[in-house]
C-alpha positions as CSV (number, residue, x, y, z in Angstrom):
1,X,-11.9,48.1,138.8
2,X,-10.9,51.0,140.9
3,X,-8.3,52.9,138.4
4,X,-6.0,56.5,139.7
5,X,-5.1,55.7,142.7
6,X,-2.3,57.2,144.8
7,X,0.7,56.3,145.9
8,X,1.4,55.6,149.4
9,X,-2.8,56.5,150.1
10,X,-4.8,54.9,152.7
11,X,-8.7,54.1,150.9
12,X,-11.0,52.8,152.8
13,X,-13.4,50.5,149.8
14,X,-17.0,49.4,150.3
15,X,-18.8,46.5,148.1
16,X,-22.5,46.7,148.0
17,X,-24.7,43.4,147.8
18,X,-27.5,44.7,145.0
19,X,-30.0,41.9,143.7
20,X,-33.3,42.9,142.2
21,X,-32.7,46.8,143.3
22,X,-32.4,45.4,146.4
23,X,-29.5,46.4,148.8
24,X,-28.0,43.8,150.6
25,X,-24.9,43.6,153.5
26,X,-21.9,45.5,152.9
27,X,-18.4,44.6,153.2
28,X,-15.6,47.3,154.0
29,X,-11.9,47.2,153.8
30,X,-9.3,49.5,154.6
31,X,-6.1,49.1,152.4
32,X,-2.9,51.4,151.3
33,X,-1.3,51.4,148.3
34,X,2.4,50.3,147.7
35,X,5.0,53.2,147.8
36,X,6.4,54.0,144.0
37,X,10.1,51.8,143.9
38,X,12.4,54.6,142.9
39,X,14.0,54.4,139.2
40,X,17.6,53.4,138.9
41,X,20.6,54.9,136.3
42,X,18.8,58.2,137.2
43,X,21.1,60.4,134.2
44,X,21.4,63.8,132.3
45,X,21.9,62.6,128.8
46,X,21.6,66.1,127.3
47,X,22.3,69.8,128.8
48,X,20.9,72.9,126.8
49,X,21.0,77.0,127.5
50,X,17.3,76.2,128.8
51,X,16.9,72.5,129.1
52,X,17.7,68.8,130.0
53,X,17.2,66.0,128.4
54,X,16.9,62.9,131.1
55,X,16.4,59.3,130.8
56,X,16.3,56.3,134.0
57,X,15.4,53.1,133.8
58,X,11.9,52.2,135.5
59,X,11.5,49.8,138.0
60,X,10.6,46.4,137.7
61,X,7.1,45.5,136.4
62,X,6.3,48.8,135.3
């Protein structure tokens, strides 16, 4: 499980064959992650002196 990835990020991931402490053949791939879908209803749902208060709704499947 490869966990933290960036957005929009090349990574290049290598799998090792290990069998007895033995190293085997590797297999490399180069992959990108997905760009983040931009939220929608983007709103300011409460103005103070010294702050906001915002709210959106998140894209779909998140």
């Amino acid at each position: 499980l490869v966990t933290e990835l960036t957005p929009k990020t090349e990574y290049s991931l290598t799998v090792y064959a290990i069998y007895r402490g033995l190293i085997g053949d590797s297999a490399t791939i180069i992959t990108q992650t997905p760009p983040v879908p931009p939220v929608k209803n983007f709103r300011v749902m409460e103005e103070g002196l010294f702050s906001l208060r915002l709210a959106w709704t998140p894209p779909l499947g998140k």
